[in-house]
Each structure stands twice: as C-alpha cells, then as structure tokens.
Residue frames relative to the residue before (quaternion, step in Angstrom):
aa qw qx qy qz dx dy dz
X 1.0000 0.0000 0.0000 0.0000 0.00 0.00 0.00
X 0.6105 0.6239 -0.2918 0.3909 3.33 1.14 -0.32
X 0.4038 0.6495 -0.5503 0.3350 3.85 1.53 0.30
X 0.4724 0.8038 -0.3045 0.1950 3.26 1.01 -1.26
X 0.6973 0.4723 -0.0673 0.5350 3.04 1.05 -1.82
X 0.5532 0.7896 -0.0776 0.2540 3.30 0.65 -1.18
X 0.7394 0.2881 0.0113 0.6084 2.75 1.07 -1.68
X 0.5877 0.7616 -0.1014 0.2536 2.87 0.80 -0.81
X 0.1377 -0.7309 0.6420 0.1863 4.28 -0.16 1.13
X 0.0907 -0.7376 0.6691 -0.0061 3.67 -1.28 0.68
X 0.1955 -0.7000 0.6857 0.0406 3.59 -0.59 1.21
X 0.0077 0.7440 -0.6664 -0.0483 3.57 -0.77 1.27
X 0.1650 -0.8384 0.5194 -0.0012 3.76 -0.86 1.05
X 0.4265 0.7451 -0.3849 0.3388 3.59 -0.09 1.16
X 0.5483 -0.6767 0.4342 0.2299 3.21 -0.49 1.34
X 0.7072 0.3967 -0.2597 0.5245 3.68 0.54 -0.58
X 0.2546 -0.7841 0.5521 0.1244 3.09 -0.95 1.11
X 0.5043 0.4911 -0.4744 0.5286 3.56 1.09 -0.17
X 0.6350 0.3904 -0.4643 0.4783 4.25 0.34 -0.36
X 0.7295 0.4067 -0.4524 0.3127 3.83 0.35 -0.73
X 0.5911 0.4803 -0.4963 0.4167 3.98 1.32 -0.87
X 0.7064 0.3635 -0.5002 0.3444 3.80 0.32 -0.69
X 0.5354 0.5769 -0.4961 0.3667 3.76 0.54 -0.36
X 0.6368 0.5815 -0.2695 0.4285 3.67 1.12 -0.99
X 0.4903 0.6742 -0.3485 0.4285 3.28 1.37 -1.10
X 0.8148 0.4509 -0.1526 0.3309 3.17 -0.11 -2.21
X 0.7625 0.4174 -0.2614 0.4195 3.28 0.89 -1.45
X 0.5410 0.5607 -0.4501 0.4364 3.87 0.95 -0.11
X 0.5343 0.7338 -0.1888 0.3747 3.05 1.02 -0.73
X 0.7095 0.3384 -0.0507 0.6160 3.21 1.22 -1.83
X 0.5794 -0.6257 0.3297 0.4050 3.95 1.27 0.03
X 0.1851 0.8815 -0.3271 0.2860 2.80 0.76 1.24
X 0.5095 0.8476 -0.1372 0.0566 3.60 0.45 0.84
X 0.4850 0.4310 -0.4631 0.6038 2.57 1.30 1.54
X 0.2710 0.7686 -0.5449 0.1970 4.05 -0.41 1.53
X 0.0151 0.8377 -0.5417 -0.0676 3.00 -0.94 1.04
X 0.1551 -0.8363 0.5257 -0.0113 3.55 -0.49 1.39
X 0.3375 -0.6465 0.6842 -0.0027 3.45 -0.83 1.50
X 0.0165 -0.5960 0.7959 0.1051 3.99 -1.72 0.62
X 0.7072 0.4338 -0.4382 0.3459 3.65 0.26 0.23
X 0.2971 -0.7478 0.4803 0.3491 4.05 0.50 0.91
X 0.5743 0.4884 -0.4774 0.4514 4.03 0.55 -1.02
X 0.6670 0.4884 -0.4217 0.3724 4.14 -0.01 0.09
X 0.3754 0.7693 -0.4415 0.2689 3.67 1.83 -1.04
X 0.9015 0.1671 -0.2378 0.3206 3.40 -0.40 -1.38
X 0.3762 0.5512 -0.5764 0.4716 4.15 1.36 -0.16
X 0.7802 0.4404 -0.3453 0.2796 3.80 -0.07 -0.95
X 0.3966 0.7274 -0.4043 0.3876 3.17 1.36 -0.86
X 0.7556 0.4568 -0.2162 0.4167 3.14 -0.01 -2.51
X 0.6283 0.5999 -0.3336 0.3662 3.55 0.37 -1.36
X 0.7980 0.4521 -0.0681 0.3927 3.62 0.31 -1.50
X 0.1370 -0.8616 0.4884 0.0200 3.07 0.69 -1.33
X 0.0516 -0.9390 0.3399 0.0113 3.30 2.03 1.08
X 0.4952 -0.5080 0.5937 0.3798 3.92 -1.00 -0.10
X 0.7819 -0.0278 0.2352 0.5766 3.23 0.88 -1.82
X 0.0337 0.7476 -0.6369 -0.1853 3.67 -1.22 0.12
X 0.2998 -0.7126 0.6230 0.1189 2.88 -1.75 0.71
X 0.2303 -0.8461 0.4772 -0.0587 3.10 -0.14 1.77
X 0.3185 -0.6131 0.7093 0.1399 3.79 -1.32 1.02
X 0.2322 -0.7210 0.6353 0.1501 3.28 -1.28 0.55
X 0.7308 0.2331 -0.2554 0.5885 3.94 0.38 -0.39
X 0.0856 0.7473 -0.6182 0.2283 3.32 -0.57 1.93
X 0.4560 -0.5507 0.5996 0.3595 3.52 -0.64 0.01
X 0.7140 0.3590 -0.2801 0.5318 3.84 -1.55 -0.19
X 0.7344 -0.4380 0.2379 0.4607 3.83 -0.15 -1.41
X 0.6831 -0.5784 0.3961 0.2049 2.78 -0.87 1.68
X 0.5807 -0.5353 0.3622 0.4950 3.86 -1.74 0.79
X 0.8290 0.4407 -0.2064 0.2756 3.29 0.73 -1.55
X 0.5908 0.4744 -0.3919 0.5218 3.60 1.09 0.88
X 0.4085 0.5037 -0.5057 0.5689 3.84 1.79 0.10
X 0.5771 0.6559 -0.3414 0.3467 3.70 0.77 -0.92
X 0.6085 0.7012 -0.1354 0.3461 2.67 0.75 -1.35
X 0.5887 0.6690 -0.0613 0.4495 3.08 0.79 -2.06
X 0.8571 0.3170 -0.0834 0.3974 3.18 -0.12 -2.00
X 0.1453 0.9055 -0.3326 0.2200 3.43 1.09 0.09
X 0.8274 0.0237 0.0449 0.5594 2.90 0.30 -1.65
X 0.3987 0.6506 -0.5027 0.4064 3.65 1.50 0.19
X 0.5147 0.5856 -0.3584 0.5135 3.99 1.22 -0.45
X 0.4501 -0.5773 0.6471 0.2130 3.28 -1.33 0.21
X 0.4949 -0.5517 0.4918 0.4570 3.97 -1.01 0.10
X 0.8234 0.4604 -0.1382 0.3014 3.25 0.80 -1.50
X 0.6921 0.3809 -0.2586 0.5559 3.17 1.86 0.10
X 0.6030 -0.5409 0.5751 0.1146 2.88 -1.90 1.43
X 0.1057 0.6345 -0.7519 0.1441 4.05 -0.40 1.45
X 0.4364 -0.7490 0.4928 0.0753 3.62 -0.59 1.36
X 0.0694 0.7172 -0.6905 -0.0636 4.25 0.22 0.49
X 0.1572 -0.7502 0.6401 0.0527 3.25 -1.64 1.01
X 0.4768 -0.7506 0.4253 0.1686 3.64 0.17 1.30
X 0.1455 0.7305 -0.6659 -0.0407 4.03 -0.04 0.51
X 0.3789 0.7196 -0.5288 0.2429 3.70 -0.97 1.12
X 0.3906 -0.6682 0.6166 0.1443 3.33 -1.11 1.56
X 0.5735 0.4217 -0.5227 0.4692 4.05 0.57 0.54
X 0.2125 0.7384 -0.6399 0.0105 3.82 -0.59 0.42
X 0.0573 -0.6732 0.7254 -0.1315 3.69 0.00 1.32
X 0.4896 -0.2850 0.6819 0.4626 3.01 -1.56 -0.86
X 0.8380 0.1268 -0.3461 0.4024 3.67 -1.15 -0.86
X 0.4466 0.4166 -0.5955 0.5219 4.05 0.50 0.83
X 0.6778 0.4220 -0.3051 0.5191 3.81 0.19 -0.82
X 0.5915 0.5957 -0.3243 0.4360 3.98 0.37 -0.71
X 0.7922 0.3315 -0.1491 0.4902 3.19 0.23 -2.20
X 0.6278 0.5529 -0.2970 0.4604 4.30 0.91 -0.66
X 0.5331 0.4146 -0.4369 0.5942 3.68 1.36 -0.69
X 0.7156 0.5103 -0.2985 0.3721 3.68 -0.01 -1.68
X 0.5363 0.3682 -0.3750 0.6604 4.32 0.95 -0.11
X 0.9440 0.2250 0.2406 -0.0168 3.40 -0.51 -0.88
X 0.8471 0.4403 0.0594 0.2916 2.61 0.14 -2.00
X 0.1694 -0.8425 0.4212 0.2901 3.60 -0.59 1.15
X 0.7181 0.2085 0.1008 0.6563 3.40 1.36 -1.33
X 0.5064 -0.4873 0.6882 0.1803 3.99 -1.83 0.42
X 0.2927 0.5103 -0.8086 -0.0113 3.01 -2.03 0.03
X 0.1794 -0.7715 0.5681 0.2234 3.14 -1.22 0.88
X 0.3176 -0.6471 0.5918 0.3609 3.31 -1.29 0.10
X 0.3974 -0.2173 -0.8844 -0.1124 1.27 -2.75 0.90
X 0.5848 -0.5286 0.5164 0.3346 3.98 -1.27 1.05
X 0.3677 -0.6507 0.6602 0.0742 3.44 -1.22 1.07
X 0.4377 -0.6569 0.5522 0.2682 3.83 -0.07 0.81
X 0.7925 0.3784 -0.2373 0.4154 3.93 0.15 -0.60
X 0.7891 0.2552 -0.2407 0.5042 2.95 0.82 -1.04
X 0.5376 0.4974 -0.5117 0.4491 3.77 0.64 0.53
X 0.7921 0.2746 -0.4345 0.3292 3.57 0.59 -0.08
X 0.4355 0.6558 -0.4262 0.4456 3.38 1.67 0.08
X 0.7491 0.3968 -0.3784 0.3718 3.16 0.42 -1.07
X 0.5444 0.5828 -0.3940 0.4569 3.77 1.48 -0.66
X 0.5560 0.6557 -0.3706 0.3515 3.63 0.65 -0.87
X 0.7930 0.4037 -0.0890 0.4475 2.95 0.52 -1.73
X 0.5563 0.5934 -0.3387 0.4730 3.79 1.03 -0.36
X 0.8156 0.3833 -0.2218 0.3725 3.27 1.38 -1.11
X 0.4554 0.7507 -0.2935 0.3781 3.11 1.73 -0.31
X 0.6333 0.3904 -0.3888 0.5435 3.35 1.25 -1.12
X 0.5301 0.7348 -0.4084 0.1109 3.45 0.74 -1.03
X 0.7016 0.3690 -0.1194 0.5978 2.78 1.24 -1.88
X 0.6267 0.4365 -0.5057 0.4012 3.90 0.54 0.21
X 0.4951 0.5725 -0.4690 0.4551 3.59 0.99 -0.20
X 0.7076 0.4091 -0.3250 0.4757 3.67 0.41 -1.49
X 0.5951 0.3407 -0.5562 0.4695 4.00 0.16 -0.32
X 0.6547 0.5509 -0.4380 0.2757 3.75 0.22 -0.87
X 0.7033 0.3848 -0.1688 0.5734 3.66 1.53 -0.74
X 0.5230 0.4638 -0.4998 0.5115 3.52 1.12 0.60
X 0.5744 0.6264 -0.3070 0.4284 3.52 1.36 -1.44
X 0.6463 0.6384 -0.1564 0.3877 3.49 1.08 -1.44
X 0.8004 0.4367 -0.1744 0.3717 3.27 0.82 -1.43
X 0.5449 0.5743 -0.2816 0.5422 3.37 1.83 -0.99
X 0.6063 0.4974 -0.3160 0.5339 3.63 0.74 -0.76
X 0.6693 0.4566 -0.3344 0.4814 3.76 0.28 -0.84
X 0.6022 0.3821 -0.3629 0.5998 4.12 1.04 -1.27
X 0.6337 0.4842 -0.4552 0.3958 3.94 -0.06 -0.65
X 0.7497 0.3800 -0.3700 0.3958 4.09 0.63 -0.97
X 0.5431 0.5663 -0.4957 0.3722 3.61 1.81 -0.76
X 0.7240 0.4492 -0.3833 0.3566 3.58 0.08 -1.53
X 0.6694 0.5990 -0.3548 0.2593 3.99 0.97 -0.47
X 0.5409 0.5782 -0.3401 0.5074 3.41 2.09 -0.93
X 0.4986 0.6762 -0.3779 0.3891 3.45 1.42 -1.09
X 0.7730 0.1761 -0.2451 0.5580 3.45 -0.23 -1.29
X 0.6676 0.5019 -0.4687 0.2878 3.51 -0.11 0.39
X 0.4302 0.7015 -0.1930 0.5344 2.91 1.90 -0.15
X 0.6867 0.5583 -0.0344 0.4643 2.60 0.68 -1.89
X 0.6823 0.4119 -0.3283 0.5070 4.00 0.95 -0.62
X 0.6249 0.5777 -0.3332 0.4060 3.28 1.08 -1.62
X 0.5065 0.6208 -0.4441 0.4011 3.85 1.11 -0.50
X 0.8331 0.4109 -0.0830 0.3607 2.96 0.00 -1.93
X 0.5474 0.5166 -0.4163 0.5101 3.65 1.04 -0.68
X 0.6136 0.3110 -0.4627 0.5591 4.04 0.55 -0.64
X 0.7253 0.4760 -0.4367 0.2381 4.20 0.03 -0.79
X 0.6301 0.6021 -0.3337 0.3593 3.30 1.15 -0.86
X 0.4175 0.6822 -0.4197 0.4290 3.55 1.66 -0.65
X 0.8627 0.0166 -0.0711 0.5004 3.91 0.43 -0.74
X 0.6109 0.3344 -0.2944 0.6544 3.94 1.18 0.42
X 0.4413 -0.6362 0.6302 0.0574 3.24 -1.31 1.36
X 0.7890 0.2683 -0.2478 0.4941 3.75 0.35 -0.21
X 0.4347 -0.7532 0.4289 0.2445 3.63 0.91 -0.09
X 0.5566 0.5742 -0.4646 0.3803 3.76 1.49 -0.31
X 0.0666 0.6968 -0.6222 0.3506 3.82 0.44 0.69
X 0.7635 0.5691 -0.1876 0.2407 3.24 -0.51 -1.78
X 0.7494 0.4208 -0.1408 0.4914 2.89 0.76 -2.14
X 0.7160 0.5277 -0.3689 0.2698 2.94 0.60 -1.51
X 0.8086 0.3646 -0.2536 0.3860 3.53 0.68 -0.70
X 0.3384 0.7033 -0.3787 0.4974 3.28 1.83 0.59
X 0.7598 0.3882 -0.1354 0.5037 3.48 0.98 -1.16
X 0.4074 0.5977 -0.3729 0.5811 3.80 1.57 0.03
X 0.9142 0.2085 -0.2092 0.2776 2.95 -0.31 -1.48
X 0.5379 0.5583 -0.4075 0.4826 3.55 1.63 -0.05
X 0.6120 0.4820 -0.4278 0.4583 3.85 1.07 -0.18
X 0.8783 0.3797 -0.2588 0.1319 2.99 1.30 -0.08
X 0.2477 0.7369 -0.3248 0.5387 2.38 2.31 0.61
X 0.4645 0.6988 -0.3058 0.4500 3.31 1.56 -0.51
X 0.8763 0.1968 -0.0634 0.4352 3.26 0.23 -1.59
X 0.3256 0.4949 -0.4616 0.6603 3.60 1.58 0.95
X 0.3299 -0.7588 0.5333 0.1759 3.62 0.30 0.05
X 0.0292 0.7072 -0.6843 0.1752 3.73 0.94 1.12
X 0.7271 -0.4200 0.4494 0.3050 2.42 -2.19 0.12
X 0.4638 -0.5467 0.4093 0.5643 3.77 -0.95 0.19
X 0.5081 0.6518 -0.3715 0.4230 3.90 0.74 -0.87
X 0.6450 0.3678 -0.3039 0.5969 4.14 0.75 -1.05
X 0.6812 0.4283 -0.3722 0.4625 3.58 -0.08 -1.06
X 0.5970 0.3169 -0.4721 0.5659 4.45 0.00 -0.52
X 0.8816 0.3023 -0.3161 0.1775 3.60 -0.36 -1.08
X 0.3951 0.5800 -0.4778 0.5285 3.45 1.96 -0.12
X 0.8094 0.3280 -0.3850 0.2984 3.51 0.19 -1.27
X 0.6019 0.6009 -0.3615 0.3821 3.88 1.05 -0.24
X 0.6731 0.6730 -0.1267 0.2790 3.33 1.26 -0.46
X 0.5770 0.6605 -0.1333 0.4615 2.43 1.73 -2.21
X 0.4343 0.6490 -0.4267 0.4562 4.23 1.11 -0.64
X 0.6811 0.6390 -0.1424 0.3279 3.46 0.81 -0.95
X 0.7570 0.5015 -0.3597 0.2146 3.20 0.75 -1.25
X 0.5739 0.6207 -0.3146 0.4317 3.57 1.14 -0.66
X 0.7278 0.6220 -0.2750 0.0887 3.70 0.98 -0.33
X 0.0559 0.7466 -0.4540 0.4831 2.88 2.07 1.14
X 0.6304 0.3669 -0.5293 0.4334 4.36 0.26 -1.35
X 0.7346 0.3877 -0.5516 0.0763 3.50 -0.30 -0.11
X 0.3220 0.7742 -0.3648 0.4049 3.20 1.51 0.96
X 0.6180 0.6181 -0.2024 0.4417 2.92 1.51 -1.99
X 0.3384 -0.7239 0.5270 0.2892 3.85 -0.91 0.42
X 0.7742 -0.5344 0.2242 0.2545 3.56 -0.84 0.63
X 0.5759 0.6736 -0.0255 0.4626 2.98 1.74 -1.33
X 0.7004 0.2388 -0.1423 0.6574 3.72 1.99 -0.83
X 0.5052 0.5251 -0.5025 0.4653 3.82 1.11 -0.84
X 0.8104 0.4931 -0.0781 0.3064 3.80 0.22 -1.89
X 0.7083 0.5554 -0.3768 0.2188 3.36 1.22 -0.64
X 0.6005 -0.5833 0.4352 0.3314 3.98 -0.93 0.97
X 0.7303 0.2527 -0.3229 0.5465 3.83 0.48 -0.06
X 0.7739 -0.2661 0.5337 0.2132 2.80 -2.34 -0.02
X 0.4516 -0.7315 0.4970 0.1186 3.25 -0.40 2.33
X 0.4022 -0.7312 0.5087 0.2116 3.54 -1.48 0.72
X 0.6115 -0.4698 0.2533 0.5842 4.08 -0.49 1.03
X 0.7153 0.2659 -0.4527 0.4613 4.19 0.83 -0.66
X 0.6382 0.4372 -0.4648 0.4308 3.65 -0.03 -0.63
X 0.5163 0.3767 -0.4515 0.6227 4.02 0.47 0.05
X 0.6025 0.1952 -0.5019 0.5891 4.10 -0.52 0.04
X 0.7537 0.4190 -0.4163 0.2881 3.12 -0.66 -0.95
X 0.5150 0.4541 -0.4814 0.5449 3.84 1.14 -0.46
X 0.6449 0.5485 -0.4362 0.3051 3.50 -0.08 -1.55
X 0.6165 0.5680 -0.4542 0.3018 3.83 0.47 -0.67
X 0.5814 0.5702 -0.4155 0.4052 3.47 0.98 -0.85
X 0.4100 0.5589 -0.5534 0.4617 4.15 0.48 0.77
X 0.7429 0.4169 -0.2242 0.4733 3.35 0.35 -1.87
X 0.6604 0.5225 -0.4148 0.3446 3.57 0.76 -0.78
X 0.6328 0.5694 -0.2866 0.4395 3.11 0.53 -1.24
X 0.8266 0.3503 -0.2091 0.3877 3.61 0.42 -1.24
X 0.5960 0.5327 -0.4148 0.4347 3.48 1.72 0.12
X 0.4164 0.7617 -0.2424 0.4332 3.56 1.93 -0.45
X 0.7476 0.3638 0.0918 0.5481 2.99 1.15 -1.26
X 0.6203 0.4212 -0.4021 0.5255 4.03 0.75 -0.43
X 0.7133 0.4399 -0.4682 0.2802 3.19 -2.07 1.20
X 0.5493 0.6863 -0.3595 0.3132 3.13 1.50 -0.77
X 0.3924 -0.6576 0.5818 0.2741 3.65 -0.82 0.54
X 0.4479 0.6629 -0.4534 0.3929 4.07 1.65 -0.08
X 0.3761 -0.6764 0.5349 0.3390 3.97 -0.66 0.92
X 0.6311 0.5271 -0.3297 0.4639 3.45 1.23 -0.97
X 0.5674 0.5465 -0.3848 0.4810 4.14 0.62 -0.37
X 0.6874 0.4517 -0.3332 0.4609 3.36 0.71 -1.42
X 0.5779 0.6157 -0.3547 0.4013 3.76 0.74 -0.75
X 0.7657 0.3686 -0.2294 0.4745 2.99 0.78 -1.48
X 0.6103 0.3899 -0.5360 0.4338 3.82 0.51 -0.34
X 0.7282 0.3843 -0.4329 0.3669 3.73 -0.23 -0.60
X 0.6106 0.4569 -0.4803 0.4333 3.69 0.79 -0.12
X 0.5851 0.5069 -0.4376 0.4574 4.14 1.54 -0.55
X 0.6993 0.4829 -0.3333 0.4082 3.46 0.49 -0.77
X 0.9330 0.0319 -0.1116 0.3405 3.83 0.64 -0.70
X 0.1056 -0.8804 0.3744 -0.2711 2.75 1.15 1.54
X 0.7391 0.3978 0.1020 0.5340 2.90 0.87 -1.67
X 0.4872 0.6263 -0.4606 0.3977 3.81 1.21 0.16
X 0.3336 -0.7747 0.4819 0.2373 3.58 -1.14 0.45
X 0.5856 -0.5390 0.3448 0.4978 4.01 -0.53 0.75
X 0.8051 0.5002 -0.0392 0.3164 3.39 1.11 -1.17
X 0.5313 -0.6753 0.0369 0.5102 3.05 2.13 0.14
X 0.3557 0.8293 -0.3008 0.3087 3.23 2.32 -0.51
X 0.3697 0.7800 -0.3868 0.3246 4.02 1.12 -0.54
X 0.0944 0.7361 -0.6344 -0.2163 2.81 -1.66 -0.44
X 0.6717 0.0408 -0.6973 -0.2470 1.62 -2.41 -0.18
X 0.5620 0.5755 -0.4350 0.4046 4.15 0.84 0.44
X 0.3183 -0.6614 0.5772 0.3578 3.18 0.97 -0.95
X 0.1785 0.7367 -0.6042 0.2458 4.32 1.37 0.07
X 0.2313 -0.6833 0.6924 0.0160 3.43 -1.50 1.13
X 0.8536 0.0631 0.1220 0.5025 3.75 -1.48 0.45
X 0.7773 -0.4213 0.1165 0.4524 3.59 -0.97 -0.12
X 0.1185 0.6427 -0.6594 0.3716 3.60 1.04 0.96
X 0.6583 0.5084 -0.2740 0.4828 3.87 0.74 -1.45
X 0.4854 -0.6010 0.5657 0.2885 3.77 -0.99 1.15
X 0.6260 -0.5791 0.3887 0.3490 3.63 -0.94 0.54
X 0.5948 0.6049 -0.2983 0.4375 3.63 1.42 -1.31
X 0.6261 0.5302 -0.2316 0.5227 3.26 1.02 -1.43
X 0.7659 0.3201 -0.3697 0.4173 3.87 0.45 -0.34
X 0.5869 0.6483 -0.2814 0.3950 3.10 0.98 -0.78
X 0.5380 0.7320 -0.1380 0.3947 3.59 2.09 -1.08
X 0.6785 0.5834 -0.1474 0.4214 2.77 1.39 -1.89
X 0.6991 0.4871 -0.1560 0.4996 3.15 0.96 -1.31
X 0.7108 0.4304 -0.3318 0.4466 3.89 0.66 -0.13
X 0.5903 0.6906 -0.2482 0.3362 3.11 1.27 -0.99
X 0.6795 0.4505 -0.1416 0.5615 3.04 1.16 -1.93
X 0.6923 0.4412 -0.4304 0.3752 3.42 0.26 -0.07
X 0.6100 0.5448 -0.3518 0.4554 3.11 0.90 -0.54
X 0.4263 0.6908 -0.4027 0.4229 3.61 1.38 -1.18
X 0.7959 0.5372 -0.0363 0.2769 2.85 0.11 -1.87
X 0.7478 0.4439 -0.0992 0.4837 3.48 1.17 -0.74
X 0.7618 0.4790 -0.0640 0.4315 2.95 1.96 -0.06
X 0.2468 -0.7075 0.4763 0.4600 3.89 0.46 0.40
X 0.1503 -0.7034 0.6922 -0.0591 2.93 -1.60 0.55
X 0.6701 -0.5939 0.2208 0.3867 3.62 -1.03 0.71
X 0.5111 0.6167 -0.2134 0.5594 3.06 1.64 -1.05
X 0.8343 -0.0640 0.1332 0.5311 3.92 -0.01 -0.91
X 0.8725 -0.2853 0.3540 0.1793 2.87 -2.52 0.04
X 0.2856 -0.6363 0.6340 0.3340 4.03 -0.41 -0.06
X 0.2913 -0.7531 0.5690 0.1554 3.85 -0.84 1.14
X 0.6189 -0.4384 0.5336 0.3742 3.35 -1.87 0.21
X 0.6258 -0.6411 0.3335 0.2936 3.07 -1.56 0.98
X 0.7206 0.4183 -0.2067 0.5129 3.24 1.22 -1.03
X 0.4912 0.5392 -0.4992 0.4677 3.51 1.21 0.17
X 0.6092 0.5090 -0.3044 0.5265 3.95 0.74 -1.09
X 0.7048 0.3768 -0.3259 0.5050 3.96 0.42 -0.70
X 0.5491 0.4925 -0.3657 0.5677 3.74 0.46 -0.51
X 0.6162 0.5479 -0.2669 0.4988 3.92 0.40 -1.05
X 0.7773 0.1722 -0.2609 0.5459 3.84 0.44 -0.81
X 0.6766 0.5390 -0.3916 0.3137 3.22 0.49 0.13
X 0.4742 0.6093 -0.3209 0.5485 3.20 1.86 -0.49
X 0.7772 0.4534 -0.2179 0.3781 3.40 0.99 -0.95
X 0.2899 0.7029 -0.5379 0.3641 3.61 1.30 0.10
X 0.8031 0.2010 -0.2279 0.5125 3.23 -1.56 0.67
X 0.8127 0.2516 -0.2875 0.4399 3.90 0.49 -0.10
X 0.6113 0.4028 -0.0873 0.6756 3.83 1.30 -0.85
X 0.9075 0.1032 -0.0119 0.4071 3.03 0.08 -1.23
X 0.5544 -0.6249 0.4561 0.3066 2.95 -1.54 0.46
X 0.6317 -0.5902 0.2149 0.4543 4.12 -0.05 1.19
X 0.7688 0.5657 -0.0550 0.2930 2.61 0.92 -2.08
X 0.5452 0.5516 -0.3047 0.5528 3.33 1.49 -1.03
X 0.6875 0.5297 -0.3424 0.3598 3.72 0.84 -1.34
X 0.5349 0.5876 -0.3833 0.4708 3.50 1.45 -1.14
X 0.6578 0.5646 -0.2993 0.3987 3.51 0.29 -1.25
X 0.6852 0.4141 -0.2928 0.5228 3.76 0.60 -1.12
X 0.4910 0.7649 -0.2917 0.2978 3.83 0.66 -0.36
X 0.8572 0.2945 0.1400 0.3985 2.36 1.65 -1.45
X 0.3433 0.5755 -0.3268 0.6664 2.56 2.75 1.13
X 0.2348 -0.7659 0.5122 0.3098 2.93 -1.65 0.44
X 0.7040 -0.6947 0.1018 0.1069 2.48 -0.89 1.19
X 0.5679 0.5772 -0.1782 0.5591 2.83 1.69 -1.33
X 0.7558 0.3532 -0.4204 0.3568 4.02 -0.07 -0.20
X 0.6841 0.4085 -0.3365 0.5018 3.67 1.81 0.92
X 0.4167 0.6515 -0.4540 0.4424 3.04 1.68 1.13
C-alpha cells in the first residue's frame, strides 16, 4: 500500500510550520517521497502550475489567502476530466466549514491535531483513485487516438474508392490534400484549419461515386446534360457527408459542396460569390484545378507546369479567390505535381 505515497508529488499548504514538519513526519513514515510544502499561501497556485501535484493538502485559515479562495483559484487550473485530490487540513469542522470547503472544492477533511493513521489512510486512498482516474484518462485517450486514425483510414478509402472511378493511381486525393493544406498554411490559418482542411480536402470528389460511368469516363467533351448531371456530384458528396457531429465531416462536406463555386458567382451548384464561398471550398477550387490541369485525364492532355500556374493566375479575381491565388504563388509548385 505504500506505492501510493511513493509515487506520489504532495503540495502541503499551511502557515504553521510546526503542522507541516509533523505532516512530513507521518507521511515519510507512510513512504513518502516526493513533498513540497509552501507556509506562504500567495506561492499556492505558481507551485501548483510548476509541480503539477498528485494531491494537496490544503489549510484553510491562512493569512494573505485563505484555503477557500486557493480553492477557488485552482479551479479551472484542473481539468473536468481529471481527479486533483484537495485534502482539507482544519481544526474547525462545523458543518457550514465542511459545506462551504465541499461547495469550493474539496475532496476529503482531516482535522487537526493530525491523527498519524488516519492522515495517511485517508491520503492513500485519495491517491489511489487519483492514480486510477489518470490510467482511466490515459486508457481513454489512446482509445479516443485509436477511433481517430480509424475514421481516417476510412476516410481515407471512401476517398479513393470515388477517385479510382476516373484516376488509375488514386494520387488525386492526396495530391490535392497536401495543396490545399500548404495552403491554408500560407493564409496563415489556424494550425487546427490547416490539419482539418488538409484531412478533408481527400473528400471533395466523393459525390463521383454517384456520377455514372458513362459521364465520369467518357473521352470527349460532356454534353450541357451530361455536364448537370456531373455537377450533381457536389450535392452528393455533401449530402453523404452532412449531419455528422465530426468537426472533420463538417469540413469535409462544405469543402464537397463548394468546391466547385466560382470567386465571381459562375460556380456551382449555389452560384455563392466572394466570401459567401466557405474558405475550404475556395481554397479547394484552387488546388483542385491545378491538379486537373497537371494531369491527363480522359477528357484531355496533362498541361505544362508553367502553363497550369499562369492559368490560375489568369483566373484570380474570376475563379479564384485573389488571396488564395496570392498564397499559391508562393508554393512550389513542383512537389504538388
């Protein structure tokens, strides 16, 4: 029973220095051997941050600031989902002292003078859950990274199964996965916008698997119907994909649906002008087509690089969104060919 202690950092807090040596006593004793004990409360919450306690044992009648305003304090320095054990040391044990110390805080009492047994039991046990709580949030977090990386590659297939429908190698996807996340880059998104643009963007095409073979595949120049009937693959894709409570889904649907919009209102399928268009969705346009463009396709030829870069730039202000174009300018180009 004596890991408990052991392992364990303990922040003891108390103005009296004769209570913190006998606390030291008892708890060496019980295998204690790692404690740091502050008498000046104004130092409580720097040490906290610093330390990062197992447990504290917390006086409540202090001079400077009181227990039940360190309490206070430490509040929001706690996670919800973690268990930071306060042990109450106080010779007042009314009720409204016990009430107002639960209602801040408080996990557990000891009164003083400190019973030798029951202060390290009652520590023992406080830390036990402690440290069973933290495996339960290590257990919790691995399990949570194991379900992300699983939606991923499932993602990740649901991509390619729609790319492989009109690309033989499947590197479409990425390729325009890694574009549009450099360019969320050089817009200076958040780091948060720039992972979920660049995890998403795989996505936007995954409406073709809607599209019927006969228009995705055919070697000429689509007719005004077999062009609507392409255009649908947006709505599909983004109807595949809408509802999801996933931040990464929501990304991806609004990047399926407006992908295809035009800076200038010419797009579809809304007709969405300028930043009416979600940023993903511009930022989309502007990877996609290049890739398009750099690539044979059933329909056409695979262009020069500088013929495809000239091309989005010509299109700034009419396709694209300037700024995005500025931003691509300022890639090279070649390691998204």
């Amino acid at each position: 029973m004596s890991d408990e202690l052991k392992d364990a950092r303990l922040l003891i807090v108390d103005d009296e220095d004769i209570n913190i040596r006998v606390l030291q006593r008892i708890l060496q004793r019980g295998g204690a051997q790692n404690m740091t004990c502050i008498n000046d409360s104004r130092l409580v919450i720097e040490t906290f941050v610093q330390l990062q306690p197992d447990i504290v044992l917390l006086d409540l009648n202090m001079p400077h600031i009181n227990g039940f305003e360190i309490m206070q304090q430490l509040k929001p320095l706690i996670p919800e989902e973690s268990f930071v054990p306060i042990l109450v040391l106080t010779a007042d044990i009314t009720p409204d002292t016990k009430q107002r110390a639960l209602s801040e805080g408080a996990t557990d009492f000891v009164t003083k003078p400190f019973d030798a047994v029951e202060v390290t039991l009652r520590i023992k046990n406080l830390l036990r859950t402690h440290f069973l709580n933290r495996h339960l949030e290590d257990r919790v977090r691995e399990r949570t990274r194991e379900i992300k990386e699983t939606q991923l590659e499932i993602l990740q297939r649901l991509s390619q199964a729609a790319e492989y429908r009109d690309d033989d190698t499947g590197k479409h996807t990425q390729r325009v996965g890694r574009m549009a996340a450099a360019l969320a880059l050089a817009l200076n998104l958040s780091e948060e916008c720039i992972n979920l643009i660049g995890r998403a963007a795989p996505l936007h095409d995954v409406g073709k698997i809607g599209i019927s073979d006969g228009i995705l595949l055919k070697p000429g120049k689509l007719t005004n119907e077999e062009f609507d009937k392409m255009k649908e693959h947006t709505a599909i894709g983004a109807a595949m994909l809408q509802e999801s409570r996933s931040e990464l889904l929501q990304t991806a649907e609004r990047i399926a649906l407006t992908h295809h919009e035009k800076w200038n209102g010419a797009g579809y399928p809304q007709g969405l002008k300028e930043e009416d268009i979600p940023i993903e969705g511009r930022i989309l346009a502007v990877a996609d087509v290049f890739d398009a463009l750099t690539h044979e396709r059933p329909y056409k030829a695979a262009w020069p690089l500088e013929d495809a870069i000239e091309e989005i730039r010509r299109s700034s202000g009419t396709h694209f969104d300037p700024e995005v174009v500025e931003a691509f300018l300022t890639l090279s180009h070649a390691e998204y060919v």
